[in-house]
C-alpha positions as CSV (number, residue, x, y, z in Angstrom):
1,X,0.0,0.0,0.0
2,X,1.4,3.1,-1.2
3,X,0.3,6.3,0.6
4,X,0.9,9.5,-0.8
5,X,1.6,12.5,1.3
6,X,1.5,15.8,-0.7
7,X,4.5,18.0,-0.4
8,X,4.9,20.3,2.6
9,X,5.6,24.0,1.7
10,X,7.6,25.7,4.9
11,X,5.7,29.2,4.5
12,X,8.7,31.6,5.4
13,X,6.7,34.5,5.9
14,X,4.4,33.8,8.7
15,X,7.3,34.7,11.6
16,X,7.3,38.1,10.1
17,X,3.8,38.5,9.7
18,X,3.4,37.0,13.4
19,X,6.0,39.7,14.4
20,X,4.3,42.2,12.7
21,X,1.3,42.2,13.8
22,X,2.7,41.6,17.4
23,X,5.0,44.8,17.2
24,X,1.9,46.8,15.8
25,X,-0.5,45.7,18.1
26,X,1.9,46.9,21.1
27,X,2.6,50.0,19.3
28,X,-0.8,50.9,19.5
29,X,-1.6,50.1,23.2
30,X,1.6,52.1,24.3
31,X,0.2,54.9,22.3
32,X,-3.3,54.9,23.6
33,X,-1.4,54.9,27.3
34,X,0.6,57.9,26.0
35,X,-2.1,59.7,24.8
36,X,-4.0,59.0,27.7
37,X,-1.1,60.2,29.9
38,X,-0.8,63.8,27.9
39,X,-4.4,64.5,28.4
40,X,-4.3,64.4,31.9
41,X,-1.4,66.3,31.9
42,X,-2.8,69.0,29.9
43,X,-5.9,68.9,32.6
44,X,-4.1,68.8,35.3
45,X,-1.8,71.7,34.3
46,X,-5.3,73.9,33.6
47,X,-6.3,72.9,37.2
48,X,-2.9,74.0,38.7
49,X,-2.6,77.3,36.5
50,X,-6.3,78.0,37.9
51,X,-4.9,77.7,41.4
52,X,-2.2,79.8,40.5
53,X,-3.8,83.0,39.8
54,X,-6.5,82.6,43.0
55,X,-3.2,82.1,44.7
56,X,-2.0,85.4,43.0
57,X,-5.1,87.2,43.6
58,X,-5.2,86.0,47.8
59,X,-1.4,87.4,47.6
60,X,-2.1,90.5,45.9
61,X,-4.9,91.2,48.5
62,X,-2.8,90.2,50.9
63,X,0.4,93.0,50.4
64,X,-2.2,95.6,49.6
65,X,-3.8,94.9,53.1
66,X,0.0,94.9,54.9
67,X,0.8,98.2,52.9
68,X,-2.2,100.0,54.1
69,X,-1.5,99.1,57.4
70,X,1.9,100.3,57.3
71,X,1.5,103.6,55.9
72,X,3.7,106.1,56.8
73,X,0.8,108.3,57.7
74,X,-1.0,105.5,59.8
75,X,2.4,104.4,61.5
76,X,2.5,108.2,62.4
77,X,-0.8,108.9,63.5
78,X,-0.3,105.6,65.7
79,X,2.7,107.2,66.9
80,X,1.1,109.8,68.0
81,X,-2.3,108.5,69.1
82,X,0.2,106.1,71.3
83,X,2.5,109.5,72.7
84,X,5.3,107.3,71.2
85,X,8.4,109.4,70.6
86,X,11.1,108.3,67.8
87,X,14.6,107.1,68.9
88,X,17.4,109.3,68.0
89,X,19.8,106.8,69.1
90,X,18.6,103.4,69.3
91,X,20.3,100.7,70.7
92,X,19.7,97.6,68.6
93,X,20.7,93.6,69.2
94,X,23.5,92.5,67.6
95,X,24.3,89.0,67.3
96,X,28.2,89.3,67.3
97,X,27.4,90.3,71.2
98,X,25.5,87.4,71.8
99,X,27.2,84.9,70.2
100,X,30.6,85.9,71.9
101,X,28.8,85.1,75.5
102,X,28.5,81.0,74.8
């Protein structure tokens, strides 16, 4: 009995297609990831540019606050109000004093 087995053809080009198809398929899912990661990266730098200029503003308010209560003319109406007299020669700490004591 004779039996006859037809010729098997070794199909070179299904490694490459297998690769292929491999390489594109992971190309794809680490761009979706990258995408994903710039958009919320863009968000999240809108939310912290938002919080930036409140933060601006609250600082803004708070200098002009600390100026007006440090006007010259307040400080000397205080003076006054207080019968505070200005120093002609004050005394101030100096640290070269203190530090030669320990």
């Amino acid at each position: 009995m004779t039996i006859i087995e037809p010729r098997r053809q070794v199909r070179h080009w299904n490694l490459p297609l297998i690769a292929s198809s491999a390489l594109l398929t992971a190309s794809a899912v680490v761009g979706i990831f990258l995408y994903n990661r710039n958009v919320n990266l863009r968000h999240e730098i809108g939310v912290q540019s938002a919080l930036i200029e409140t933060v601006r503003a609250t600082n803004a308010d708070y200098k002009n606050k600390f100026y007006q209560a440090f006007d010259s003319k307040k400080v000397a109406s205080f003076a006054v109000e207080r019968q505070l007299a200005k120093e002609k020669h004050p005394a101030y700490l100096e640290m070269h004093a203190l530090l030669a004591h320990n």
